[in-house]
C-alpha positions as CSV (number, residue, x, y, z in Angstrom):
1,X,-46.9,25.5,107.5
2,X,-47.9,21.8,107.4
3,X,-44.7,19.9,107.1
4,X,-44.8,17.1,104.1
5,X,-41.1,15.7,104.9
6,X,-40.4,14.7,108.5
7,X,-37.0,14.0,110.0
8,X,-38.0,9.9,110.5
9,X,-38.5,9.7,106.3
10,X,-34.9,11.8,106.3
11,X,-32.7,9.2,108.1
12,X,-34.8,6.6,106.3
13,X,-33.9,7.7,102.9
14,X,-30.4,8.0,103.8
15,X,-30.4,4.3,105.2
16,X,-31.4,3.8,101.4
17,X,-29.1,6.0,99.8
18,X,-31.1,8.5,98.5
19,X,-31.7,12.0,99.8
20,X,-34.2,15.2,99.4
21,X,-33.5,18.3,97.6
22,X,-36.3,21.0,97.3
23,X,-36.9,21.9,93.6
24,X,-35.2,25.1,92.6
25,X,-37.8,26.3,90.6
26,X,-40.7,25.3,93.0
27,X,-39.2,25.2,97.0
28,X,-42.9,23.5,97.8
29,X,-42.0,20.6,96.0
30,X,-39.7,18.0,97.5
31,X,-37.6,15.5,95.5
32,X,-35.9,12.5,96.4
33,X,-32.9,11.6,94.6
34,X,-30.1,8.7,93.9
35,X,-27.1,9.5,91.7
36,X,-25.8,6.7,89.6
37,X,-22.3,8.2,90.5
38,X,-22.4,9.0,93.8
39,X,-19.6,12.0,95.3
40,X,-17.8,10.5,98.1
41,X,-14.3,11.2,100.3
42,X,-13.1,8.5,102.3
43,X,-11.4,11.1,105.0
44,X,-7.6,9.2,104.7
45,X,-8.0,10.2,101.1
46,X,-8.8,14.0,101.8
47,X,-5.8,16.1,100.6
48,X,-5.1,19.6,102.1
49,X,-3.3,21.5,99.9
50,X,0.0,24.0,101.1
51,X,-2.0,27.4,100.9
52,X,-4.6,25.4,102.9
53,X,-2.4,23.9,105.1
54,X,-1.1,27.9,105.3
55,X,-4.8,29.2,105.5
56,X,-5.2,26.4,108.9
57,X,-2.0,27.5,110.6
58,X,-2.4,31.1,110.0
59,X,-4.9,31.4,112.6
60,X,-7.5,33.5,110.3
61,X,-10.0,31.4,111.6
62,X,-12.2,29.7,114.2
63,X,-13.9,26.7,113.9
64,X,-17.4,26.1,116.1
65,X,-19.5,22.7,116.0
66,X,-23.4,23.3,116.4
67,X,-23.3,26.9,117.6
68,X,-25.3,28.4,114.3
69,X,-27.0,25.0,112.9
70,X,-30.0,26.9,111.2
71,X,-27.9,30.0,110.5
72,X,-25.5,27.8,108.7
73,X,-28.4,26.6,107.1
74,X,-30.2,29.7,105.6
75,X,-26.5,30.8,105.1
76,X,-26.0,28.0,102.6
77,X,-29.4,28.7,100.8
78,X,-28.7,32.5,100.5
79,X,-27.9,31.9,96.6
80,X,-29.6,32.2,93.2
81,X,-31.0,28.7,92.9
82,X,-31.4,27.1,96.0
83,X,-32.6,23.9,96.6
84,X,-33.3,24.2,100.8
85,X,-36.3,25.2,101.2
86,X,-38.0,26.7,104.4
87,X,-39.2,23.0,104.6
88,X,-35.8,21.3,104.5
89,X,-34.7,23.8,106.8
90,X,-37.1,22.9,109.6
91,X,-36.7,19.1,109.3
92,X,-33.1,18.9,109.2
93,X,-33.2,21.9,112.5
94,X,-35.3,18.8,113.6
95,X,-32.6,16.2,113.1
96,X,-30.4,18.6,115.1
97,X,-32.6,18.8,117.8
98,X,-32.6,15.2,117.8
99,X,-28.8,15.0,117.7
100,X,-27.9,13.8,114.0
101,X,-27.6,17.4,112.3
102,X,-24.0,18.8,112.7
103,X,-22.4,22.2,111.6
104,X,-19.6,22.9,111.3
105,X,-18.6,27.1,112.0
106,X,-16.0,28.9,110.3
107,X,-15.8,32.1,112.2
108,X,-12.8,34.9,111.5
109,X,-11.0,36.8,114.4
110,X,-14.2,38.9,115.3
111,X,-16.2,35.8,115.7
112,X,-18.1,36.3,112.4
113,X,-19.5,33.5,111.0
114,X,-18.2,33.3,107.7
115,X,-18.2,30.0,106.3
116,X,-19.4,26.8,107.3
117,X,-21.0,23.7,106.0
118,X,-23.8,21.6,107.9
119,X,-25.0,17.4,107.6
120,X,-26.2,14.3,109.3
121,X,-24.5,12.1,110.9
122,X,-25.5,7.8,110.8
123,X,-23.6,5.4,112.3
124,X,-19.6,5.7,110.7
125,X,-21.1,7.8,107.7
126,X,-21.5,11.9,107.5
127,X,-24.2,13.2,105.0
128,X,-22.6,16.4,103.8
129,X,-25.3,18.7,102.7
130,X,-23.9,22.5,102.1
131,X,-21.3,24.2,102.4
132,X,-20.7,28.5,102.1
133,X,-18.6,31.0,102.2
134,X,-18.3,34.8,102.9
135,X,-14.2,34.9,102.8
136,X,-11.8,32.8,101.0
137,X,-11.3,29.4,102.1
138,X,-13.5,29.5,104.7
139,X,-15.7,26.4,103.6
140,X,-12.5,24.5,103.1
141,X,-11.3,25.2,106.6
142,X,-15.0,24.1,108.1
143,X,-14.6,20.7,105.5
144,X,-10.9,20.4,106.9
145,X,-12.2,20.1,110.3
146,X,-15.5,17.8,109.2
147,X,-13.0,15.5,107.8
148,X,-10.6,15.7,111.1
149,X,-13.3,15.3,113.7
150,X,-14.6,11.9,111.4
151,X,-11.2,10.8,111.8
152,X,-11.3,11.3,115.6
153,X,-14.7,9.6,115.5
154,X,-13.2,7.0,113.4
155,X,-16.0,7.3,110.8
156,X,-15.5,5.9,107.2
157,X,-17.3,7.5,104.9
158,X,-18.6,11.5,103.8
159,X,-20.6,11.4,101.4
160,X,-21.2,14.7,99.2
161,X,-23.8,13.4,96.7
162,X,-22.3,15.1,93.5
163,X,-18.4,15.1,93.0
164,X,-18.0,18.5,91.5
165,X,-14.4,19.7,90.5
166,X,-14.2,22.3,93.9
167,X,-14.4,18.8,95.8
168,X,-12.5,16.4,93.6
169,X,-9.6,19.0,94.1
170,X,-9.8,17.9,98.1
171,X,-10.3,14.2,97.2
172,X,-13.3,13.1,96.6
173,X,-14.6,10.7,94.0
174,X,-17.3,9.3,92.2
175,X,-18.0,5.7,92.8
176,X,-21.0,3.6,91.3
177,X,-24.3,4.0,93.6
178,X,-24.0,0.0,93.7
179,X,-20.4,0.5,95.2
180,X,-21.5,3.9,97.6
181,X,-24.4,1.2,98.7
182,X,-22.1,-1.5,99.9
183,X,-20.0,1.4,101.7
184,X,-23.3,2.8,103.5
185,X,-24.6,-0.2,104.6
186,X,-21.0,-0.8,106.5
187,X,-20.5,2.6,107.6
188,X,-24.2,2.9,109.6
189,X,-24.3,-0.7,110.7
């Protein structure tokens, strides 16, 4: 398969603040796109709830960083509408390869992966892409440890494109794309 999008046009369009979503209806067509409201969490602003906090200590699970990148991957598009396409998952196993693709594992005591999320990484900034589960809070755990390891990196921004009510729950919020711009521009300077 001849490859339209390329992993030099992905990291550009991020620079820009827009990004590329396969349509649902038609995975061969790629769109770009640039919310007016833009979902972000600024990771000192993430909240961990108690039964999360419970869920992290209980030692249910196991979190792995780039172990299963394109598994994480096909694991986030196994739904009824997807929007990653076999295309979008070759270029962004590309920007892995090329060391700005991270997932993030949640794996349960038998080493099963069973939730997870995956992005890119610029400069201060984390692209978050997808996220999935198999059992309960398993995508919150693998988001828990996103947010912790951008702390450790001291990065400032994760941006999740869409502020749904799942996210808003953990922190996030939706800022003007005029606002998210002037964040971007500092966070991959």
């Amino acid at each position: 398969m001849a490859t339209q999008l390329t992993a030099q046009q992905v990291l550009h369009g991020y620079t820009m603040g827009i990004f590329p979503m396969a349509d649902s209806d038609d995975n061969n067509t790629i769109h770009w796109y640039e919310p007016k409201m833009r979902g972000v969490i600024f990771p000192q602003d993430f909240k961990i709830s108690k039964s999360l906090r419970q869920t992290l200590r209980s030692g249910k699970f196991t979190i792995t960083l780039n172990r299963s990148f394109e598994q994480v991957m096909r694991m986030c598009a196994n739904r009824y509408e997807s929007w990653i396409s076999e295309e979008i998952i070759e270029v962004f196993t590309e920007l892995h390869l090329m060391g700005y693709g991270y997932s993030f594992e949640t794996r349960n005591v038998q080493g099963d992966l069973v939730g997870g999320l995956y992005g890119v990484r610029l400069g201060k900034a984390f692209f978050g892409e997808s996220m999935f589960h198999i059992e309960r809070d398993a995508s919150k755990v693998a988001l828990a440890y996103l947010v912790e390891w951008m702390k450790i990196n001291e990065m400032t921004l994760l941006d999740t494109q869409y502020l749904t009510p799942h996210l808003e729950s953990l922190g996030a919020c939706a800022i003007p794309q005029e606002e998210y711009l002037d964040y971007l521009l500092e966070a991959i300077r």
